[in-house]
PDB file of N, CA, C and O in Angstrom:
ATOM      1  N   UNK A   1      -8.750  46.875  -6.797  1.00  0.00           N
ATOM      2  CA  UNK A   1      -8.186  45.544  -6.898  1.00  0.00           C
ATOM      3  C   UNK A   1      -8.541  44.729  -5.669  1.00  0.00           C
ATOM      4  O   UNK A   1      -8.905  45.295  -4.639  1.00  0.00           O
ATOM      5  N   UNK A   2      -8.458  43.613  -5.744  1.00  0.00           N
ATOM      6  CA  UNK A   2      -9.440  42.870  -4.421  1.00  0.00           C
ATOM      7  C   UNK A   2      -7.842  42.320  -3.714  1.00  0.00           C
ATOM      8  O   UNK A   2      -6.821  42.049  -4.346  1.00  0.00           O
ATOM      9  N   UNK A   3      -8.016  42.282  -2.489  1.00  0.00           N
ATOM     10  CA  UNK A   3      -7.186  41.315  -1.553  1.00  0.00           C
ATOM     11  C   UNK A   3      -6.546  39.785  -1.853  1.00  0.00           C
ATOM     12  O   UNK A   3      -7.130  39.053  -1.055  1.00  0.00           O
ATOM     13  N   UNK A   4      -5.762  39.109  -2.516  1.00  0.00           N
ATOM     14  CA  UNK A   4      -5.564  37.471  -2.403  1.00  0.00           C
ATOM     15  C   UNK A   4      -5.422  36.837  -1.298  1.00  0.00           C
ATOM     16  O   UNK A   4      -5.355  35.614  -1.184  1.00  0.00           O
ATOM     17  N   UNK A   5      -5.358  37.846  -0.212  1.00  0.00           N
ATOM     18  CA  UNK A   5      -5.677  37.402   1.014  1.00  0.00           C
ATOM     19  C   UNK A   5      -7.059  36.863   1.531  1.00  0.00           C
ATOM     20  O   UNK A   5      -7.305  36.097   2.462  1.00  0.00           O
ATOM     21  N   UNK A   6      -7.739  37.388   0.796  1.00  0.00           N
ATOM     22  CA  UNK A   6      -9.093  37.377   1.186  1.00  0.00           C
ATOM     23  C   UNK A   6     -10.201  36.821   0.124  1.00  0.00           C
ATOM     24  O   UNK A   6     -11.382  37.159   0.045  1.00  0.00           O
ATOM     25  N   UNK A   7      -9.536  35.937  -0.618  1.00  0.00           N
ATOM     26  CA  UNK A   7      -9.758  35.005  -1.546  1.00  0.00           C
ATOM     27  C   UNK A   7     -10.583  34.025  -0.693  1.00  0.00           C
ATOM     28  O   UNK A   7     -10.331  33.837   0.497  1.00  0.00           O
ATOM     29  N   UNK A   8     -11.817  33.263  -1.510  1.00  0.00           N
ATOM     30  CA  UNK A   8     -12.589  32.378  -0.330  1.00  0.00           C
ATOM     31  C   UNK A   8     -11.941  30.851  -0.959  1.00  0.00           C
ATOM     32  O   UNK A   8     -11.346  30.814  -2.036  1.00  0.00           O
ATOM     33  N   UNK A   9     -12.119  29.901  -0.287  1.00  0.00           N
ATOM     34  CA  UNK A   9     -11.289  28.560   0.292  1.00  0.00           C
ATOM     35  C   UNK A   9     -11.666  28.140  -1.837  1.00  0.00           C
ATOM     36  O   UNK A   9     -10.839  27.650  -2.607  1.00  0.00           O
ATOM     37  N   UNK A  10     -12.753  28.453  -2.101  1.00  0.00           N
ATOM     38  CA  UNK A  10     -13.102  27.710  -3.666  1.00  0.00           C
ATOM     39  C   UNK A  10     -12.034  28.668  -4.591  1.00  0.00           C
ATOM     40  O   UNK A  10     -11.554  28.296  -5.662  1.00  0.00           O
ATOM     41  N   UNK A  11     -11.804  29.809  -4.029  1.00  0.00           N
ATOM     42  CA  UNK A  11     -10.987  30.708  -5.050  1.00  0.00           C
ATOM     43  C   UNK A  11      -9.274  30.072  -4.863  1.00  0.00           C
ATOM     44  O   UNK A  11      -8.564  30.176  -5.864  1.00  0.00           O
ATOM     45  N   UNK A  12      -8.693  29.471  -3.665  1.00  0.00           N
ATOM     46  CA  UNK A  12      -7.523  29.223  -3.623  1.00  0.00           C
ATOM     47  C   UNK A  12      -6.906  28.213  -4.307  1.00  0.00           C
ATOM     48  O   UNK A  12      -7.581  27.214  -4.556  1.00  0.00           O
ATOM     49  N   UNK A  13      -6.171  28.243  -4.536  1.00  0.00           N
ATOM     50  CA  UNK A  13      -5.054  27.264  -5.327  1.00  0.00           C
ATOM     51  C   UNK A  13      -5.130  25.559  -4.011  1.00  0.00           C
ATOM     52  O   UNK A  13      -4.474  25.530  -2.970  1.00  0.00           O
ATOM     53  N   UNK A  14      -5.936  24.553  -4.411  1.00  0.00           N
ATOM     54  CA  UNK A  14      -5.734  23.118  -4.355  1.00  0.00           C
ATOM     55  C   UNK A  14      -4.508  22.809  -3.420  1.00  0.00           C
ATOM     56  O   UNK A  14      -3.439  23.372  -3.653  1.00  0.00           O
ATOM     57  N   UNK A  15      -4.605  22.103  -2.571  1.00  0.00           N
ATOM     58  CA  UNK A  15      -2.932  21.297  -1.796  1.00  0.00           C
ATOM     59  C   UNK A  15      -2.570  20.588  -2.744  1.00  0.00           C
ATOM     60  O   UNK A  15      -3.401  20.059  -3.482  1.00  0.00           O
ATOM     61  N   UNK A  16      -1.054  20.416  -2.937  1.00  0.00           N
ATOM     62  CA  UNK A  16      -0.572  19.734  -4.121  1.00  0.00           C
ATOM     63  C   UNK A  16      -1.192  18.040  -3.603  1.00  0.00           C
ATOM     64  O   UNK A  16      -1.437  17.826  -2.416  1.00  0.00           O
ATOM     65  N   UNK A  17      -1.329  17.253  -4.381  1.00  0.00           N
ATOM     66  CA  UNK A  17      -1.844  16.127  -3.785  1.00  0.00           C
ATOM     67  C   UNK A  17      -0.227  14.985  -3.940  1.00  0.00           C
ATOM     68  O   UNK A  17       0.668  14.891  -4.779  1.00  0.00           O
ATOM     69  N   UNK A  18      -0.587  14.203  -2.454  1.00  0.00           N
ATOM     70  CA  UNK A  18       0.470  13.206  -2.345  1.00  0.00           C
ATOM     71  C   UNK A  18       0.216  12.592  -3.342  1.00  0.00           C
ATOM     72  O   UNK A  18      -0.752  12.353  -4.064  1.00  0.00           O
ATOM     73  N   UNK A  19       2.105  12.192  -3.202  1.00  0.00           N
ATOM     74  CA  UNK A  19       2.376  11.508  -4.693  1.00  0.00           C
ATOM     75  C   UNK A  19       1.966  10.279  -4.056  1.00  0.00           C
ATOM     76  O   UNK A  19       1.827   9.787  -2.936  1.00  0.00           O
ATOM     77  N   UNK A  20       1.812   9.956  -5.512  1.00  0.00           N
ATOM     78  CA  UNK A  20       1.558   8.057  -5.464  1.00  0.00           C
ATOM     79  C   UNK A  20       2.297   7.090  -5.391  1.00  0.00           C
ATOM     80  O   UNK A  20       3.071   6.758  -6.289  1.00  0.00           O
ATOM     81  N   UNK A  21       2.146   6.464  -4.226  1.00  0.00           N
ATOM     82  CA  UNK A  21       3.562   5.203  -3.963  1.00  0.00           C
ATOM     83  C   UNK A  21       3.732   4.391  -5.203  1.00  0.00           C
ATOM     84  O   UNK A  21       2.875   3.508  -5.247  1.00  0.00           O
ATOM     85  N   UNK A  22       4.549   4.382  -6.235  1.00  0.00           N
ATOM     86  CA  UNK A  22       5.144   2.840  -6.585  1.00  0.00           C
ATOM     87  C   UNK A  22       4.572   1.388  -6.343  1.00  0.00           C
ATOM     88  O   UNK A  22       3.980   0.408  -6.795  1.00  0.00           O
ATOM     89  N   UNK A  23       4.985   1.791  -5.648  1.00  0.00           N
ATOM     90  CA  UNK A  23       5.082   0.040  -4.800  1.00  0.00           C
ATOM     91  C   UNK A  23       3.142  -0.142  -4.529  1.00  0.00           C
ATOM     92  O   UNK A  23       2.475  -1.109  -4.899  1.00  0.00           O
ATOM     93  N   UNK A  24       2.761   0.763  -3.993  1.00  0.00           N
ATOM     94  CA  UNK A  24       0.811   0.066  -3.453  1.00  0.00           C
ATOM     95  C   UNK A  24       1.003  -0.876  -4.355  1.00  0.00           C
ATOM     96  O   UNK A  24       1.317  -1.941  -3.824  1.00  0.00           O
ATOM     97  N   UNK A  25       0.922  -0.926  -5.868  1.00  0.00           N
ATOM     98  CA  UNK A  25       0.340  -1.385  -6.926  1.00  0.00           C
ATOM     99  C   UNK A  25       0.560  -2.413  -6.679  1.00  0.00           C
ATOM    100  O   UNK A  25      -0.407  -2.986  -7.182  1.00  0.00           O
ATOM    101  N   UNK A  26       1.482  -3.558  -6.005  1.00  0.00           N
ATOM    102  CA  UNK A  26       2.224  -4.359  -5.591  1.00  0.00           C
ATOM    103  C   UNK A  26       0.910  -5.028  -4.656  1.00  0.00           C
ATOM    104  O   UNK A  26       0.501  -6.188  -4.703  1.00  0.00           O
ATOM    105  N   UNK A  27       0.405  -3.904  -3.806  1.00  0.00           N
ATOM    106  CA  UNK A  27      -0.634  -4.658  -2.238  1.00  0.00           C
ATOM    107  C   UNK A  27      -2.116  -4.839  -3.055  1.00  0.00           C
ATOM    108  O   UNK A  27      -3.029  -5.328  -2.390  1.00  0.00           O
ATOM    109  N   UNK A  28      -2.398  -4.462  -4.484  1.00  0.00           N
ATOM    110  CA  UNK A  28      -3.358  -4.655  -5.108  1.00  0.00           C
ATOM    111  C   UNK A  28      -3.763  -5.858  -3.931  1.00  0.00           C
ATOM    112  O   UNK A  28      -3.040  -6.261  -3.020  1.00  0.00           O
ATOM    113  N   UNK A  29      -4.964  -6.227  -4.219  1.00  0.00           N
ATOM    114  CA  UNK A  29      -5.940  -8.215  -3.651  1.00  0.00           C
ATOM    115  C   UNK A  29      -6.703  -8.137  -4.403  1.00  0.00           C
ATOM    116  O   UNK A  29      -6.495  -9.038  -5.216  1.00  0.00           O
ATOM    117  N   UNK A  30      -7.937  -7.304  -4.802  1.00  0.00           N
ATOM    118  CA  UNK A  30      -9.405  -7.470  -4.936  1.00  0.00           C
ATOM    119  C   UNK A  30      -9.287  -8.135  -6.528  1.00  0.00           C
ATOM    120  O   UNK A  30     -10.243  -8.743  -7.009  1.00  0.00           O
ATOM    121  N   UNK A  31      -8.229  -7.978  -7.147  1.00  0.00           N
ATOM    122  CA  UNK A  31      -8.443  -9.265  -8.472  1.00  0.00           C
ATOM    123  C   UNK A  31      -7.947 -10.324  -8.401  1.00  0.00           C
ATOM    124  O   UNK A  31      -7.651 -10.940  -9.425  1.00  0.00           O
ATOM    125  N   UNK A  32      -7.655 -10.974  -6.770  1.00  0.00           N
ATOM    126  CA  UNK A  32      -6.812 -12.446  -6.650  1.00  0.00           C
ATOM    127  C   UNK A  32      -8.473 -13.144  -6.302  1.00  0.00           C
ATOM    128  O   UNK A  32      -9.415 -12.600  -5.727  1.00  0.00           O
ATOM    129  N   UNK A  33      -8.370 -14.611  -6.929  1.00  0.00           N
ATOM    130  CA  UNK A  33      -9.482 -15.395  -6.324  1.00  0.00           C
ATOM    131  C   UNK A  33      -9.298 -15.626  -4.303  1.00  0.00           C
ATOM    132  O   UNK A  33      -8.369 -15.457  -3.513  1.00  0.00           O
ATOM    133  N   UNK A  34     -10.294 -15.938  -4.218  1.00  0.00           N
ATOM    134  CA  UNK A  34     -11.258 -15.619  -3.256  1.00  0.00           C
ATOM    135  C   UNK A  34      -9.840 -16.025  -1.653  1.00  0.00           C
ATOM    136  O   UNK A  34      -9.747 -15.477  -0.554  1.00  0.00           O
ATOM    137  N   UNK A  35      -9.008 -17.165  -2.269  1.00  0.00           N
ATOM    138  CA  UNK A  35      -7.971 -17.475  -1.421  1.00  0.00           C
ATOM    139  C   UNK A  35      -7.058 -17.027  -1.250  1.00  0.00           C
ATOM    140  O   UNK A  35      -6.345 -17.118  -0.251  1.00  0.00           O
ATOM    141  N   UNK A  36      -6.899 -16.461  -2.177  1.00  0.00           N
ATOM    142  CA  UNK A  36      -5.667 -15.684  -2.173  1.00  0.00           C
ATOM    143  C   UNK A  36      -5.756 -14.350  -1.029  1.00  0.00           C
ATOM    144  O   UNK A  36      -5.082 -14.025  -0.052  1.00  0.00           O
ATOM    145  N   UNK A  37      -7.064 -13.740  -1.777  1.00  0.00           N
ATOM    146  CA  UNK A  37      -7.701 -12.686  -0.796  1.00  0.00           C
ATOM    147  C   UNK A  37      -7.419 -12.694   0.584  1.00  0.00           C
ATOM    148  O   UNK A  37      -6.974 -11.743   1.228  1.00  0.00           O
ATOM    149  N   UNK A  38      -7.689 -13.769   0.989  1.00  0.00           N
ATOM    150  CA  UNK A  38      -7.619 -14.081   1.959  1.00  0.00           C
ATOM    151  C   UNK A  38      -6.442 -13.717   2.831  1.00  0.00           C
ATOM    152  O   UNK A  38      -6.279 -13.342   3.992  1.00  0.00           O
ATOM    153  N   UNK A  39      -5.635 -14.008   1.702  1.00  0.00           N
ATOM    154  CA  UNK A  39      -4.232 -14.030   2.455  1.00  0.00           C
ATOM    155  C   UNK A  39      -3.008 -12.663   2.246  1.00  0.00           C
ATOM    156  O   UNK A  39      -1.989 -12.298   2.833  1.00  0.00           O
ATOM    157  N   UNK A  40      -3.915 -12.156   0.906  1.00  0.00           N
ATOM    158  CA  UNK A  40      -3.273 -10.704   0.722  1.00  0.00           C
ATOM    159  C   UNK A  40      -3.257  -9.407   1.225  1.00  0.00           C
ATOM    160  O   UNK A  40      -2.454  -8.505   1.464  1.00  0.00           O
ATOM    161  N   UNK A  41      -5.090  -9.784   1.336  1.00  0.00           N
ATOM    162  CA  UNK A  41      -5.563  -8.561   1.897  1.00  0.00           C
ATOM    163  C   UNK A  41      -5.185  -7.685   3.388  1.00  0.00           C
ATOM    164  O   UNK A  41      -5.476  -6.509   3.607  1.00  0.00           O
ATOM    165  N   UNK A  42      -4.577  -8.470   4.162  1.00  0.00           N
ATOM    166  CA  UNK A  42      -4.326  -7.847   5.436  1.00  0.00           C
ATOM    167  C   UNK A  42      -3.114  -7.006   4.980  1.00  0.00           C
ATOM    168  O   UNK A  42      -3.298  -5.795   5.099  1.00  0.00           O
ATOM    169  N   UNK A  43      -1.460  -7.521   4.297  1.00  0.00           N
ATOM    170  CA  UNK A  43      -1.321  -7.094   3.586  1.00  0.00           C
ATOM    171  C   UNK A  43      -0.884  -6.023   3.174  1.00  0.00           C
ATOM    172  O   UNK A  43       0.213  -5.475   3.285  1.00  0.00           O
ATOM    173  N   UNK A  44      -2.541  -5.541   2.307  1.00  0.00           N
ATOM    174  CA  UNK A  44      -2.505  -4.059   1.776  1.00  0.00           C
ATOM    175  C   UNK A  44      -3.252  -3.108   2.753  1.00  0.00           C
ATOM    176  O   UNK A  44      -3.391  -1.885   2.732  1.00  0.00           O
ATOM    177  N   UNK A  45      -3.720  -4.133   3.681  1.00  0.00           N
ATOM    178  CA  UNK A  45      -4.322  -2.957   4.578  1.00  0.00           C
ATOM    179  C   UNK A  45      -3.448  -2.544   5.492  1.00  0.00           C
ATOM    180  O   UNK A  45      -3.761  -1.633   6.259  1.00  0.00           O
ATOM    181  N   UNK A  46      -1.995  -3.259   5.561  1.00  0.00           N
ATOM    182  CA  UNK A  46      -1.531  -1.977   6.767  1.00  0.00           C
ATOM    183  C   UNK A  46      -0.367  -1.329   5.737  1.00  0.00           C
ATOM    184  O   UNK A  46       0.513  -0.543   6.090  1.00  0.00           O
ATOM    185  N   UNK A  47      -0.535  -1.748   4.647  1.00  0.00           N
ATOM    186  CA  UNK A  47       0.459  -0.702   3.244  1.00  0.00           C
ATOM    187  C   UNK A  47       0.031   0.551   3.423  1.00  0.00           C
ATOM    188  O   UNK A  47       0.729   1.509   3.756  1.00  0.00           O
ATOM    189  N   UNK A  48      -1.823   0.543   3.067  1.00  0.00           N
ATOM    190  CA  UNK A  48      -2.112   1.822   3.175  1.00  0.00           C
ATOM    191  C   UNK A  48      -2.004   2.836   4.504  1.00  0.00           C
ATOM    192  O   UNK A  48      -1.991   4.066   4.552  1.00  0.00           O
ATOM    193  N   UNK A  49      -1.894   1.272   6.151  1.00  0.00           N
ATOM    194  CA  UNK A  49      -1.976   2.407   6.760  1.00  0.00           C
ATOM    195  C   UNK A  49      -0.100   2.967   7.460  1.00  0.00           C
ATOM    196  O   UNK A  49       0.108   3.811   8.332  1.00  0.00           O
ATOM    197  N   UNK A  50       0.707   2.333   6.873  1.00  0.00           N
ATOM    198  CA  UNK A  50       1.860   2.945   6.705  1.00  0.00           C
ATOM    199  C   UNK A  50       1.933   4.169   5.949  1.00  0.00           C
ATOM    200  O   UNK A  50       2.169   5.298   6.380  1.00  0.00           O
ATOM    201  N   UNK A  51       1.696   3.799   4.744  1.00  0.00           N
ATOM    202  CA  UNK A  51       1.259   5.426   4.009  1.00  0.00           C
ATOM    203  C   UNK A  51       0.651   6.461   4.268  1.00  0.00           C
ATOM    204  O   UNK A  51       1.001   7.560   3.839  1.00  0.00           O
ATOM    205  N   UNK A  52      -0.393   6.257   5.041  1.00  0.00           N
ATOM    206  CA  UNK A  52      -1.208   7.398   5.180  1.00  0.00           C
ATOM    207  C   UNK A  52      -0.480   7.768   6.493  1.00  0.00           C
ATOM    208  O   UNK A  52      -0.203   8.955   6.669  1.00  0.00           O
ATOM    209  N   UNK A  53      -0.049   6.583   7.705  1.00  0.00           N
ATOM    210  CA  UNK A  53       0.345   7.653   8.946  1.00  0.00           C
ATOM    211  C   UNK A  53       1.451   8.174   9.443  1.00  0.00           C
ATOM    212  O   UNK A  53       1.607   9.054  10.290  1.00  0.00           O
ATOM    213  N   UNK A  54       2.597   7.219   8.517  1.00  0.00           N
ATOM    214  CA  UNK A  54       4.031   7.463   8.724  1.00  0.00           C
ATOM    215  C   UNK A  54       4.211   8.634   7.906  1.00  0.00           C
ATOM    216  O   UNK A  54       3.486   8.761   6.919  1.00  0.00           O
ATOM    217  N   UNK A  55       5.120   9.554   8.192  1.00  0.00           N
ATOM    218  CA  UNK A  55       5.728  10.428   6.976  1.00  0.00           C
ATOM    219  C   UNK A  55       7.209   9.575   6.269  1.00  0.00           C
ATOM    220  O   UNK A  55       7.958   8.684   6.670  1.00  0.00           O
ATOM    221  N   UNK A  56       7.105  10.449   4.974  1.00  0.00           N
ATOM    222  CA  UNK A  56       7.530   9.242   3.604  1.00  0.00           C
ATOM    223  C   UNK A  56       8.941   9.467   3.937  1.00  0.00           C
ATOM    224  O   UNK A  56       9.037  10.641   4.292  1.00  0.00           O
ATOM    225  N   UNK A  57      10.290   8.772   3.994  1.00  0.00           N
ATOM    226  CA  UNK A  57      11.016   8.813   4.066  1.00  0.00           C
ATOM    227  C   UNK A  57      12.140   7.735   4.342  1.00  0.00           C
ATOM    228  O   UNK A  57      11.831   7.414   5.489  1.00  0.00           O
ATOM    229  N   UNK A  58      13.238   6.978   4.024  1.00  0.00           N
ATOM    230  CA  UNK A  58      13.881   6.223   3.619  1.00  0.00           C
ATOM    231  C   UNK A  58      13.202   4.349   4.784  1.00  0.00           C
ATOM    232  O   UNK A  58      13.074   3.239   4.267  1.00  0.00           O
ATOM    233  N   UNK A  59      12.911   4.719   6.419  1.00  0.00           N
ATOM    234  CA  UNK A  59      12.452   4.055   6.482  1.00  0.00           C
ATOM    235  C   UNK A  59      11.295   3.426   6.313  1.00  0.00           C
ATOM    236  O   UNK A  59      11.082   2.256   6.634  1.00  0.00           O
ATOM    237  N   UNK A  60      10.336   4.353   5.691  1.00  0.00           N
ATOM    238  CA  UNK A  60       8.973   3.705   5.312  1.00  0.00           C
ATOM    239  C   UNK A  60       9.054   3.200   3.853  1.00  0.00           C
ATOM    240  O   UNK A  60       8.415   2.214   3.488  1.00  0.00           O
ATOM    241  N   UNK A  61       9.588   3.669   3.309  1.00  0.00           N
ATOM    242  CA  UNK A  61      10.348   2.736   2.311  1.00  0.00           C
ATOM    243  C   UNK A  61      10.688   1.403   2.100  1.00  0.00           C
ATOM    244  O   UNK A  61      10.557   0.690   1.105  1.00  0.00           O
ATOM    245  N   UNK A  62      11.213   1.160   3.363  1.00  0.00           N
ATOM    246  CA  UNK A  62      12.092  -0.024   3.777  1.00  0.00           C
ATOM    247  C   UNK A  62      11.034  -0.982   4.133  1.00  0.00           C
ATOM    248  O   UNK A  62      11.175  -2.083   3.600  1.00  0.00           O
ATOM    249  N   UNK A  63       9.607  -0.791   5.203  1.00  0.00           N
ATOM    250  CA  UNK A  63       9.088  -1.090   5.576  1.00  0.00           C
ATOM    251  C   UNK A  63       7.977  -1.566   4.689  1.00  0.00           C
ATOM    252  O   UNK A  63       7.289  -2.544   4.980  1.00  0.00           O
ATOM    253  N   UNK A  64       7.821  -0.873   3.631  1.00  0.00           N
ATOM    254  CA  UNK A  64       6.816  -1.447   2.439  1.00  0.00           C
ATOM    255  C   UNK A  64       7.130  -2.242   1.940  1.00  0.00           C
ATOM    256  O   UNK A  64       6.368  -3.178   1.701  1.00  0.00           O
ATOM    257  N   UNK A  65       8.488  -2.222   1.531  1.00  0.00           N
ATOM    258  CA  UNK A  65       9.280  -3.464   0.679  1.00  0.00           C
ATOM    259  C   UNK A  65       9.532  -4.750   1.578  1.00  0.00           C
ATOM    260  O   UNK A  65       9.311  -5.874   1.126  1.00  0.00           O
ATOM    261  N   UNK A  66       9.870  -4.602   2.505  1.00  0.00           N
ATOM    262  CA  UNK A  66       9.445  -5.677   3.600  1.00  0.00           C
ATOM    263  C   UNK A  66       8.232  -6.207   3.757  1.00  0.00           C
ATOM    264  O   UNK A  66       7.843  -7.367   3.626  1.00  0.00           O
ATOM    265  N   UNK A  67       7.731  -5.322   4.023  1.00  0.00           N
ATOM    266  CA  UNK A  67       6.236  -5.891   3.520  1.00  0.00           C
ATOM    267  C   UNK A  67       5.525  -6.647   2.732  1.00  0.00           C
ATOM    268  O   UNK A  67       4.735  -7.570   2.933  1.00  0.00           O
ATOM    269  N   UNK A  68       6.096  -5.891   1.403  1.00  0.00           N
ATOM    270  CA  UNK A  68       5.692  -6.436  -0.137  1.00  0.00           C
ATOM    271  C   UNK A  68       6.735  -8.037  -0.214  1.00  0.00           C
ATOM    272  O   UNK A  68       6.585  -8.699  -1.241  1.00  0.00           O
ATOM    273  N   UNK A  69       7.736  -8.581   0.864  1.00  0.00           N
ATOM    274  CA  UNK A  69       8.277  -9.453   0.451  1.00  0.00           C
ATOM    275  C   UNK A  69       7.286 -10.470   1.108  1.00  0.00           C
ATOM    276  O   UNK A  69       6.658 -11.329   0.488  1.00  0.00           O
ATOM    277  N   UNK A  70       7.229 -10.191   2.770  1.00  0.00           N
ATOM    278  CA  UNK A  70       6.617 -11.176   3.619  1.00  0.00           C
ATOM    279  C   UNK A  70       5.021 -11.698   2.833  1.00  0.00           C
ATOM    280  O   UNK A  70       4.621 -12.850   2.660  1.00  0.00           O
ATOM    281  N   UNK A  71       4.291 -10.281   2.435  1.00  0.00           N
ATOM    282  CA  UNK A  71       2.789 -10.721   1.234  1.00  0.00           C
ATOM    283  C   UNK A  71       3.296 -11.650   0.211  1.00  0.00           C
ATOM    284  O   UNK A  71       2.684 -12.715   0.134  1.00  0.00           O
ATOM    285  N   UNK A  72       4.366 -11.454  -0.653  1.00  0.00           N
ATOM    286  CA  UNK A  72       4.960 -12.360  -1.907  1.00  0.00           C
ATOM    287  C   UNK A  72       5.120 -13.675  -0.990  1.00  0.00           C
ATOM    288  O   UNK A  72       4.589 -14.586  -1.625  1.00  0.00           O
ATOM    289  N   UNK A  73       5.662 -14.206   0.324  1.00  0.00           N
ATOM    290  CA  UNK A  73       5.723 -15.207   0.489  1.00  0.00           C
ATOM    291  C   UNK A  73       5.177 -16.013   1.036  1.00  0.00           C
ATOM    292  O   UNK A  73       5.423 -17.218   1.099  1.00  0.00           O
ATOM    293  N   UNK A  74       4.150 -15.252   1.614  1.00  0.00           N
ATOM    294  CA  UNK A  74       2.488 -15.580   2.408  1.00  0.00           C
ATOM    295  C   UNK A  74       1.663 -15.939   0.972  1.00  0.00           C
ATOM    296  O   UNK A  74       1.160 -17.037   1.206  1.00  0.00           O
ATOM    297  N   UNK A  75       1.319 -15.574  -0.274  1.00  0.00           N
ATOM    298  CA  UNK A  75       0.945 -16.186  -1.063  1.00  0.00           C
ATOM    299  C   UNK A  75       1.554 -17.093  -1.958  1.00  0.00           C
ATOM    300  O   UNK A  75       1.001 -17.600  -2.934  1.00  0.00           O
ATOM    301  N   UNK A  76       3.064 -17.332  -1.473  1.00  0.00           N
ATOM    302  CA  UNK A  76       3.775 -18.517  -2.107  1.00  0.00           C
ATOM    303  C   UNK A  76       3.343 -19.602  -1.669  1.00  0.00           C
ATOM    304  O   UNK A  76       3.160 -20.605  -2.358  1.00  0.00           O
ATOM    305  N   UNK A  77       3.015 -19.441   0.251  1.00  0.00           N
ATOM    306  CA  UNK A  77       3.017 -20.303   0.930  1.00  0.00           C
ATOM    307  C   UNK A  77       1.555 -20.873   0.554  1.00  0.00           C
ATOM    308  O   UNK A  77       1.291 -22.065   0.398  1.00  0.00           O
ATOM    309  N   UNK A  78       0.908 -20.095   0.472  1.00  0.00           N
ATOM    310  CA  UNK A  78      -0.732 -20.613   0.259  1.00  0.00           C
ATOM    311  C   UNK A  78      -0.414 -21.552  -1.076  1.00  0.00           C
ATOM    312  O   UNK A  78      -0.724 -22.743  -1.072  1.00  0.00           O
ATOM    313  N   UNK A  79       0.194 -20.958  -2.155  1.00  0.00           N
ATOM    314  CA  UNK A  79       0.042 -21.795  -3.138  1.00  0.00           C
ATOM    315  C   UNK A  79       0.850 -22.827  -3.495  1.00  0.00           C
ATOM    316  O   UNK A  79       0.741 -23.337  -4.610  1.00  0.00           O
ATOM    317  N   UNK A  80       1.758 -23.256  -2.587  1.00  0.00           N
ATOM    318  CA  UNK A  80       2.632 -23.976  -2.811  1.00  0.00           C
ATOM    319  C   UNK A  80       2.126 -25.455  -2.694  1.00  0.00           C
ATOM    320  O   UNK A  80       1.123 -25.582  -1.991  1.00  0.00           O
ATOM    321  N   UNK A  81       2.670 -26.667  -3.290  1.00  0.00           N
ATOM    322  CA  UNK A  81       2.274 -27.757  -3.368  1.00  0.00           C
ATOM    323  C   UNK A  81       3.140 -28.435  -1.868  1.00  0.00           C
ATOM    324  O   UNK A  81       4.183 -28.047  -1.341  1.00  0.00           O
ATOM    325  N   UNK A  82       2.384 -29.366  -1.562  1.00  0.00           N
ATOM    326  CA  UNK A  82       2.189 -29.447  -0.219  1.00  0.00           C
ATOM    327  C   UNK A  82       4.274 -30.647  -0.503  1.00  0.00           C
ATOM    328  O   UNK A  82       4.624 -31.194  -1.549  1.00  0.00           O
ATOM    329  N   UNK A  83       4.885 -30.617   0.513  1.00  0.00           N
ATOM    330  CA  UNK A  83       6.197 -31.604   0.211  1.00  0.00           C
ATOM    331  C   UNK A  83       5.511 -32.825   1.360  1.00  0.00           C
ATOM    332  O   UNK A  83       4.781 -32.918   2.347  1.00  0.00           O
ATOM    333  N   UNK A  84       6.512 -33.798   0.223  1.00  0.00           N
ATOM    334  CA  UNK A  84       6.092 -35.166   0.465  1.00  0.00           C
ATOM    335  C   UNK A  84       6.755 -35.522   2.325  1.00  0.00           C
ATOM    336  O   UNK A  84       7.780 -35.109   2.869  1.00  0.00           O
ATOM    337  N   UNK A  85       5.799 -36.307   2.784  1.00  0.00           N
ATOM    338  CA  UNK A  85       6.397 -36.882   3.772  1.00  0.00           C
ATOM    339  C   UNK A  85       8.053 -37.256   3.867  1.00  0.00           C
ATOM    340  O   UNK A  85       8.611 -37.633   2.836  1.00  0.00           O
ATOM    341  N   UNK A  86       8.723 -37.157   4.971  1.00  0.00           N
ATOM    342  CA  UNK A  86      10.116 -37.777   4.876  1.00  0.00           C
ATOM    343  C   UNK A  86      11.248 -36.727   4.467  1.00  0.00           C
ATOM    344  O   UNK A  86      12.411 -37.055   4.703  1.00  0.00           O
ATOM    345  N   UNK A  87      11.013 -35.556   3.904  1.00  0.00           N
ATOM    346  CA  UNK A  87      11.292 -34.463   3.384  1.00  0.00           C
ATOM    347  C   UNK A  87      11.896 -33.748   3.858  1.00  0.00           C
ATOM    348  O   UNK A  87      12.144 -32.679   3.300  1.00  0.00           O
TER     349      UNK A  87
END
């Protein structure tokens, strides 16, 4: 009978792979026109790098959704119609 100790790295059982945040889907950009981009994309780039360097747990949580609000209102702001003088 052979060793499972001594199983080579292709014979072992896979690392379970991290689960998938919820929320990224939220830091999507690359299907907003070109302005939006602009303004999303930074964004999702520190979504992912919260995810990848923090470990997952109630405050990184907190910190995405914060996130995901300040992006929702950074592209409100871009698209918002400009208020009238006097205002």
């Amino acid at each position: 009978m052979s060793d499972p100790s001594k199983t080579s790295p292709a014979e072992q059982p896979a690392a379970p792979a991290q689960p998938i945040e919820h929320i990224m889907q939220f830091f999507a950009w690359q299907h907003l026109p070109a302005d939006l981009q602009i303004v999303s994309q930074p964004f999702g780039d520190l979504a992912e790098i919260i995810v990848n360097d923090l470990p997952r747990n109630p405050e990184r949580t907190v910190a995405l959704r914060k996130l995901l609000e300040a992006k929702d209102a950074a592209v409100r702001a871009k698209l918002a119609k400009p208020v009238p003088e006097g205002r």
